[in-house]
C-alpha positions in Angstrom: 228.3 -1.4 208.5 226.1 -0.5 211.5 222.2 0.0 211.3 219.9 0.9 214.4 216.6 -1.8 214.0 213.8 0.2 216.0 211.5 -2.1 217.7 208.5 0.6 217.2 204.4 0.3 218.1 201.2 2.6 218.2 199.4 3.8 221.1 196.2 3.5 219.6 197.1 0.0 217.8 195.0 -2.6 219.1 197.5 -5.5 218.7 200.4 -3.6 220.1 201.0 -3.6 223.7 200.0 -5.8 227.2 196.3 -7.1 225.0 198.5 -8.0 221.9 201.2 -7.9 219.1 204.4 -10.8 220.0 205.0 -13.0 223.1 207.4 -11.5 225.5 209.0 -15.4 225.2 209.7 -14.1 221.0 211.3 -11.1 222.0 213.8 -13.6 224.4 214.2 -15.9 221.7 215.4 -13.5 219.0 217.1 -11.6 221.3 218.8 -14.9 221.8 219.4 -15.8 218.5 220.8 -12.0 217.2 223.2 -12.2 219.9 224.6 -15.5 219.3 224.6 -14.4 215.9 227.2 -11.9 217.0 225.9 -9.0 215.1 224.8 -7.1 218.2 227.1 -3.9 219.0 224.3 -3.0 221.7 220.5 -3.6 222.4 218.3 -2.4 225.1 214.4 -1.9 226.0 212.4 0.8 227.0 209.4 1.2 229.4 206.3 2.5 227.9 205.7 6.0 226.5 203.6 7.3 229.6 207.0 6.8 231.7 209.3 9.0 229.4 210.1 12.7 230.1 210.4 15.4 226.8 212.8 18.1 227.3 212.1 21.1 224.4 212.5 25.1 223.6 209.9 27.1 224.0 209.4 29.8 221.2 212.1 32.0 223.0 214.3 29.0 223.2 214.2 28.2 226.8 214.3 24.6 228.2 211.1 23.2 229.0 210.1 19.5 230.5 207.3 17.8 229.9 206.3 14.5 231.7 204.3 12.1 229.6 202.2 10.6 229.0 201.9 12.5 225.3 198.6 12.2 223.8 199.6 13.5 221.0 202.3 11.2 220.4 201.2 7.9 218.8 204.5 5.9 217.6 207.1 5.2 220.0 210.1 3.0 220.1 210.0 0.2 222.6 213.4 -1.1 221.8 216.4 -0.7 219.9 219.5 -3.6 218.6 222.9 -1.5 217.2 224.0 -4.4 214.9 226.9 -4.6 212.8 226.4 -6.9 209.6 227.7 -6.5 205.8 225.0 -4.8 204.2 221.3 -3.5 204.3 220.3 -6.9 203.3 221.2 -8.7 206.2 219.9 -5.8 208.2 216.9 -6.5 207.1 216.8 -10.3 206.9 217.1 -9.3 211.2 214.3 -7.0 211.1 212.0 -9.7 209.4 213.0 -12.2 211.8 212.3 -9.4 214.8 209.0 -10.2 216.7 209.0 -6.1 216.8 207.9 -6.2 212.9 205.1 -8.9 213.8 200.9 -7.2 213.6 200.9 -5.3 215.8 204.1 -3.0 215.0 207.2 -2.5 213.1 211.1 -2.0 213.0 212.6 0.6 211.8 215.9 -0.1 209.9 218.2 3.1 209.7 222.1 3.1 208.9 224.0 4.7 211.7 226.0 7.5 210.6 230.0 7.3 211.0 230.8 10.3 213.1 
């Protein structure tokens, strides 16, 4: 089965981010060790929150865009691995392993849906 593991962090959390949470050389070596694993369907980063763009309705359903960054918005996700593995279990077992669930933030574990 597939699962999504979202490598997610807080804005206002002091041990997430450039002044803390896991080594950049963690995030190599698991990304290292998942893919010789050969669980990995697909993985990829993203740059920070204040660099993303928000396309919404307004209240008469009209597109609007919004360049961040989002103050109001605290979580984001920094990173995401599409991994295909027997069972939740071993989903999990990954997501413990992930520097991305280290102080500092956590991963998100969510089955993808089949359609």
């Amino acid at each position: 089965m597939k699962y999504a593991l979202l490598l997610m962090g807080r804005t206002d959390d002091a041990g997430c981010g450039d002044h803390g949470g896991a080594d950049p050389e963690e995030f190599f070596a698991f990304d290292k060790e998942i893919t010789e694993a050969g669980v990995v369907v697909t993985s990829f980063a993203l740059e920070d929150p204040e660099h993303g763009v928000r396309v919404s309705s307004d209240d008469d359903g009209a597109r609007v865009v919004t360049s961040g960054p989002f103050a109001e918005v605290q979580e984001f996700v920094g990173g995401t691995y599409i991994i295909e593995v027997a069972d939740i279990d071993e989903a999990l077992s990954w997501a413990r392993r992930s520097p991305g669930s280290a102080p500092g933030g956590h991963v998100e574990v969510r089955p993808v849906a089949p359609y």
